[in-house]
C-alpha positions as CSV (number, residue, x, y, z in Angstrom):
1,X,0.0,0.0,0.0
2,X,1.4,3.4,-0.7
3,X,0.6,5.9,1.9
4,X,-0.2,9.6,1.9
5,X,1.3,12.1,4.6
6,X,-1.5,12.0,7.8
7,X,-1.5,9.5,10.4
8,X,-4.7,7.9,11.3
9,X,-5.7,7.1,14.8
10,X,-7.7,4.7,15.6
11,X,-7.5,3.0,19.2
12,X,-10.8,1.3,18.9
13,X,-12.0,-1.0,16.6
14,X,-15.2,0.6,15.5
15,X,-13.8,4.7,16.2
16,X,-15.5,6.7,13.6
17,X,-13.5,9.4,11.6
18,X,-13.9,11.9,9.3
19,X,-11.8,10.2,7.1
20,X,-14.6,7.1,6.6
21,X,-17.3,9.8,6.1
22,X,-19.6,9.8,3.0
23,X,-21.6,12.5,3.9
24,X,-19.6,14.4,0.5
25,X,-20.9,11.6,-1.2
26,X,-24.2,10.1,-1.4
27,X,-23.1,7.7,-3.2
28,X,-20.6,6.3,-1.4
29,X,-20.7,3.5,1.5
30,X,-20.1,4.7,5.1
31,X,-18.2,3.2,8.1
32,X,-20.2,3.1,11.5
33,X,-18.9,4.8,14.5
34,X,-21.0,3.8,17.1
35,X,-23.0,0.6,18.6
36,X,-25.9,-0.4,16.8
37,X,-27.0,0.0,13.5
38,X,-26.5,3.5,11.6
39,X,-28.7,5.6,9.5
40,X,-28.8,4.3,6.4
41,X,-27.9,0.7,7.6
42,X,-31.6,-0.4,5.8
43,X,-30.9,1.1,2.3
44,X,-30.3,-1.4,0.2
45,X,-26.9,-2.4,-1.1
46,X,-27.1,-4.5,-4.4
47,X,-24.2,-5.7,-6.3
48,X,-24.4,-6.9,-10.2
49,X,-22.7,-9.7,-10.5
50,X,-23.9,-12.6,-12.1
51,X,-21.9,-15.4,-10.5
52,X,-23.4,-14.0,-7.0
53,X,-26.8,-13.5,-8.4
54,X,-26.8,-17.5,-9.6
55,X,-24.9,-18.5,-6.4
56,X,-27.7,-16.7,-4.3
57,X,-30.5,-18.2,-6.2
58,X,-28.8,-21.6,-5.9
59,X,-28.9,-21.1,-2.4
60,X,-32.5,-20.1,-2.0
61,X,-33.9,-22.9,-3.7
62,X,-32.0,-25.7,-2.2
63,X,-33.6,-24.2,1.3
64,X,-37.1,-24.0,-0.3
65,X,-36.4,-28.0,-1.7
66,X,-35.9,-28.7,1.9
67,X,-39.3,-27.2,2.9
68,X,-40.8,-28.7,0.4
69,X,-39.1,-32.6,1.3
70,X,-40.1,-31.5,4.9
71,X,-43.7,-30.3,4.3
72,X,-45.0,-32.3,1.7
73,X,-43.2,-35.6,1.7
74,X,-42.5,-35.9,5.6
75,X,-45.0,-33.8,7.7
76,X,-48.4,-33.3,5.9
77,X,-48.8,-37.2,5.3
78,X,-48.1,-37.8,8.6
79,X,-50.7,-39.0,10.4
80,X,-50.3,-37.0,13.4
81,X,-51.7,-33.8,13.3
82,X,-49.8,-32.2,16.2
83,X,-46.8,-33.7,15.1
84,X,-46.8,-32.5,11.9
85,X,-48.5,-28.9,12.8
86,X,-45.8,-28.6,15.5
87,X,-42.6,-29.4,13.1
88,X,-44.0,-28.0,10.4
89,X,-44.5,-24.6,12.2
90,X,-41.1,-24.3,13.8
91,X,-39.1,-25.6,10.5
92,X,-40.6,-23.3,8.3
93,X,-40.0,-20.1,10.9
94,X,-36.6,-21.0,10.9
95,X,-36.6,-21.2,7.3
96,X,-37.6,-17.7,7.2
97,X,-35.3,-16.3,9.5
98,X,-32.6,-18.1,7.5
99,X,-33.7,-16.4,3.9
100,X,-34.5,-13.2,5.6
101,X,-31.1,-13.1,7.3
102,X,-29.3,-14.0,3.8
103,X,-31.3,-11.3,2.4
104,X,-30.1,-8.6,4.8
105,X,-26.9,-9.8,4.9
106,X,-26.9,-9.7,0.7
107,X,-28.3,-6.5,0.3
108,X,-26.9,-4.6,3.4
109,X,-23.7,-1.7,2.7
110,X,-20.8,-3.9,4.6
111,X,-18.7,-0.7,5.7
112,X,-17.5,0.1,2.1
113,X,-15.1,3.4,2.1
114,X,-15.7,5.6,-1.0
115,X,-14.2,4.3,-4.3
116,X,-11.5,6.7,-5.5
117,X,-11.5,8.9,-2.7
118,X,-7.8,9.0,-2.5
119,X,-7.3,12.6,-4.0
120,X,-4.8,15.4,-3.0
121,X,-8.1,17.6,-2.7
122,X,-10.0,15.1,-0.8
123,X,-7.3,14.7,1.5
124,X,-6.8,18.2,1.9
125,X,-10.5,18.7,2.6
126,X,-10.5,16.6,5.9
127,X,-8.0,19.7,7.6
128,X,-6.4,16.7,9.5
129,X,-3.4,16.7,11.6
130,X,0.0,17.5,9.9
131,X,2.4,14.7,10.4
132,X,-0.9,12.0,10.7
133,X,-0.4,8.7,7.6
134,X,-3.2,7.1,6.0
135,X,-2.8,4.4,3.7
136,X,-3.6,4.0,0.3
137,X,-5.0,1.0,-2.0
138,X,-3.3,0.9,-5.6
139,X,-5.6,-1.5,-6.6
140,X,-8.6,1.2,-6.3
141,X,-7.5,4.5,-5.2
142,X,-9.2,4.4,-1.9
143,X,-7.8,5.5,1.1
144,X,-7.4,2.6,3.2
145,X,-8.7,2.3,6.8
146,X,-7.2,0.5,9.6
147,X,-7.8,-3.1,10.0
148,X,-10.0,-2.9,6.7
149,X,-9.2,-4.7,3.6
150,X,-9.5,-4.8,-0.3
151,X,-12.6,-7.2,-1.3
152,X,-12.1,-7.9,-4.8
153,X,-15.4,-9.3,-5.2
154,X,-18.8,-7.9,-4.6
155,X,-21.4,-10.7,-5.5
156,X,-24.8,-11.0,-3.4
157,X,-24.0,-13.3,-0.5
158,X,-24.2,-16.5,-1.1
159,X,-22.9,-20.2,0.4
160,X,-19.8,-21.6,-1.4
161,X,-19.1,-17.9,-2.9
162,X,-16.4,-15.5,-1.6
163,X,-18.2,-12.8,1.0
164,X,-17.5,-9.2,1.4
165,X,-18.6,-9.4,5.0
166,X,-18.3,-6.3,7.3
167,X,-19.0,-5.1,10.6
168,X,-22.0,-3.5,9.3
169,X,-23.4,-6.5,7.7
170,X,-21.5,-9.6,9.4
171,X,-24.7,-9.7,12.1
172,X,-26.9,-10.8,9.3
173,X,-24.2,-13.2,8.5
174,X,-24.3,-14.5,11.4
175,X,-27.6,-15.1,11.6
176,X,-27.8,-16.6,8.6
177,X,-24.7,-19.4,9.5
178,X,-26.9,-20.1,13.1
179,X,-30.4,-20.6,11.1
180,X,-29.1,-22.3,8.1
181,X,-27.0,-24.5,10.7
182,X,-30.6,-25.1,12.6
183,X,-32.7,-26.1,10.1
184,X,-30.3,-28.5,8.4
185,X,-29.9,-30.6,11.5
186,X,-33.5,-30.3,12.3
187,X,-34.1,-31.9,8.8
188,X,-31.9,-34.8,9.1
189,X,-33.3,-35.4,12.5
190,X,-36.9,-35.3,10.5
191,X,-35.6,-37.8,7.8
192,X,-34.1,-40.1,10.0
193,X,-37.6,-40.7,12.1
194,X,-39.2,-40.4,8.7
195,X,-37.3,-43.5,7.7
196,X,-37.2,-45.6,11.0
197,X,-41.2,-45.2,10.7
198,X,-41.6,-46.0,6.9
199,X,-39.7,-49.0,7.7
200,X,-41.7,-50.4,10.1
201,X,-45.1,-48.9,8.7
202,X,-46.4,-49.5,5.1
203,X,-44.1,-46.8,2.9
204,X,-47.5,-46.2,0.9
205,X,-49.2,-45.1,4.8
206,X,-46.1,-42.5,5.4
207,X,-46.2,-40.6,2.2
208,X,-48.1,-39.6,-0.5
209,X,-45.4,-40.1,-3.1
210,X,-43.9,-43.3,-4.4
211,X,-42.0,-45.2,-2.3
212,X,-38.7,-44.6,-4.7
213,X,-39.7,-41.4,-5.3
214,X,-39.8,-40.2,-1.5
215,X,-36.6,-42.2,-0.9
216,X,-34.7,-40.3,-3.4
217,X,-36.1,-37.1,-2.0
218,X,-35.4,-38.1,1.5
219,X,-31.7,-39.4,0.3
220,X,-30.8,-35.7,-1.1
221,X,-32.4,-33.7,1.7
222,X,-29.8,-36.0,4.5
223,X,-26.9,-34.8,1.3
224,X,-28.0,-31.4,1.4
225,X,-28.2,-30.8,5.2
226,X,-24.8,-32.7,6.2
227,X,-23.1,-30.8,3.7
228,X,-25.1,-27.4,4.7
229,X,-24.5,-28.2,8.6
230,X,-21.0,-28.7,8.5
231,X,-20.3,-25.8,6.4
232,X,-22.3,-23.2,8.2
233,X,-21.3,-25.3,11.8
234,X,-17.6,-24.2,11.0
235,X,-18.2,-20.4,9.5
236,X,-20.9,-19.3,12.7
237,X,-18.0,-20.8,15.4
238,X,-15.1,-19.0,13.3
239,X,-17.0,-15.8,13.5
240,X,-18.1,-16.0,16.7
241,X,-14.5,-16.8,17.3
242,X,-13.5,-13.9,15.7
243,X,-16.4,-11.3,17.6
244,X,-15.5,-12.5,21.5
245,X,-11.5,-11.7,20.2
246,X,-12.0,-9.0,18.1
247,X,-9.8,-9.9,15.3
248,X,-10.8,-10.7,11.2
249,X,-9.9,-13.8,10.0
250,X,-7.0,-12.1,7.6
251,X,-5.6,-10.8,11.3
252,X,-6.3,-14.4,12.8
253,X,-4.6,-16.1,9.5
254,X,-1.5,-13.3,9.8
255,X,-1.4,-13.6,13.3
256,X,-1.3,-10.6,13.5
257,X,-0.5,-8.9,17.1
258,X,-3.1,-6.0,17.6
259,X,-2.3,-3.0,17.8
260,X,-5.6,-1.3,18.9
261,X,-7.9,-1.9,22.4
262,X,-9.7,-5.0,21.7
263,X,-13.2,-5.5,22.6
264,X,-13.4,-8.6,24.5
265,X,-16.2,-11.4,24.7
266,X,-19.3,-9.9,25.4
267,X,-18.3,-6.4,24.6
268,X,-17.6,-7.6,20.9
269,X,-21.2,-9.6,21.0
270,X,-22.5,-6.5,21.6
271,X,-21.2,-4.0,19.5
272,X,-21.7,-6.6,16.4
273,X,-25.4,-7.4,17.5
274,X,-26.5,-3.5,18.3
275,X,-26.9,-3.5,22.3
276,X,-27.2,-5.9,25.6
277,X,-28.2,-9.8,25.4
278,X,-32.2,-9.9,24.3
279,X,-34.0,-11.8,22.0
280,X,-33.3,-8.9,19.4
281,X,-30.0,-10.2,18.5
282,X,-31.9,-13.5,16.8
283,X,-34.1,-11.2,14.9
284,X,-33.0,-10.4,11.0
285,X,-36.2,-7.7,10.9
286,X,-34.6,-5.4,13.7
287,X,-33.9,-1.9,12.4
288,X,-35.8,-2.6,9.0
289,X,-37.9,0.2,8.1
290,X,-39.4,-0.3,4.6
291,X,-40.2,3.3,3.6
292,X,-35.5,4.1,3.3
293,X,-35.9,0.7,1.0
294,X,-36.9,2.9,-1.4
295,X,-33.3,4.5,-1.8
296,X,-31.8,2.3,-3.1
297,X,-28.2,1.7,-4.1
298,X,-26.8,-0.1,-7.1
299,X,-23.1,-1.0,-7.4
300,X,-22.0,-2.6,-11.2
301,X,-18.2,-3.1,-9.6
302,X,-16.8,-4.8,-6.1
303,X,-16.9,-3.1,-3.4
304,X,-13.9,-2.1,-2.6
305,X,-13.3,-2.1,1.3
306,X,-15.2,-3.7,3.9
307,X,-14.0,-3.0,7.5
């Protein structure tokens, strides 16, 4: 990185500065300063890339298969209405926390800095303290924060797809690793019952499909959620991991020694998840307000830093 003559100082993680600010530019993303969620943290963010776009699709309809499998192959035959009323309730609201969490976390500003904003006159404009260093990215002329870091990709998030993951988005992400996790063991717990009582029942008494037909269903649904649960198992402890020690996974990877005042354990929980322990934190909807959906953002490139 080449630098340009101020020096940034940043004790705390989540400090805001001047420096981060888009308020010159409505255009341009904007690093929080403060607990909680900022301003515009419910306008959307929407990047145009068609890898993402397919990768999220992909992953929205193999969590709608598993409803269906659940639903219509498994619970609705059943012939036990609480049992089936019961599951069926609590899969499919964990199925919408999932989507609704992925959707946040896809269309949510991550902490981008302003593209290009690495000009003499830009600089100049911030009147900051003689002798201070910032650094700069060559890759896209943006100055470059502490602890934040180029993303060369900016698809829609997506499982199996590179992220650009930030503080102001990595909630959702979150969220999203802990529902997807839930659901896939709850379906595997559903298919294995769903066989051990097809076995010793009449296969055309447990389901309204084939036999062969159900089995195949049931066969990719136990696939689909050991692969999903191990996946999103491993990213929601790494970035819890990450929260409670205050570090990104480049700095964990690096091992890098900090240099700033880390937020520790619950301190980090709550600064990532907008306030004390409540039932808040396992709600994707919290801070949505549908009327600043209508300003809407549209990026055609990556975005460039994510904090």
């Amino acid at each position: 990185m080449r630098n340009i003559v101020v020096r940034m100082q940043s004790p705390g993680h989540r400090q805001h500065h001047p420096l981060l600010s888009a308020d010159d530019d409505p255009e341009a993303g904007r690093v929080p300063g403060a607990l909680g969620p900022p301003a515009d943290h419910d306008r959307l963010w929407f990047i145009q890339d068609g890898c993402g776009i397919v990768c999220g699709v992909v992953t929205w309809f193999l969590v709608l298969y598993a409803d269906f499998v659940v639903n219509l192959v498994m619970l609705l035959p059943n012939k036990s209405f609480w049992y089936s009323m019961i599951n069926g309730a609590l899969f499919n609201f964990l199925a919408v926390m999932a989507l609704a969490s992925h959707l946040r976390a896809m269309l949510s500003d991550p902490g981008a800095v302003p593209k290009g904003n690495a000009t003499k006159e830009y600089v100049e404009s911030l009147q900051l303290t003689p002798g201070e260093v910032v650094y700069k990215c060559p890759k896209c002329c943006s100055i470059k924060p502490q602890r934040a870091h180029h993303c060369s990709y900016g698809p829609p998030l997506s499982l199996g797809q590179q992220l650009c993951v930030g503080e102001k988005n990595q909630r959702f992400f979150v969220l999203f690793t802990m529902y997807i996790a839930l659901i896939s063991g709850y379906a595997l717990c559903l298919s294995f019952l769903q066989f051990y009582t097809c076995v010793h029942d009449q296969w055309n008494e447990c389901t309204d499909f084939s036999p062969p037909v159900a089995v195949m269903l049931m066969i990719f649904l136990c696939l689909e959620a050991i692969l999903f649960l191990t996946f999103t198992v491993v990213m929601f402890g790494t970035q819890i991991h990450s929260i409670c020690n205050d570090e990104t996974e480049i700095e964990r990877l690096k091992n890098e020694k900090p240099t700033w005042e880390r937020r520790m354990r619950w301190e980090g929980m709550k600064a990532v998840f907008g306030g004390p322990p409540s039932f808040l934190w396992f709600n994707p909807f919290t801070g949505l307000r549908l009327r600043r959906l209508l300003m809407t953002r549209t990026r055609r490139g990556g975005v460039e830093f994510s904090v």
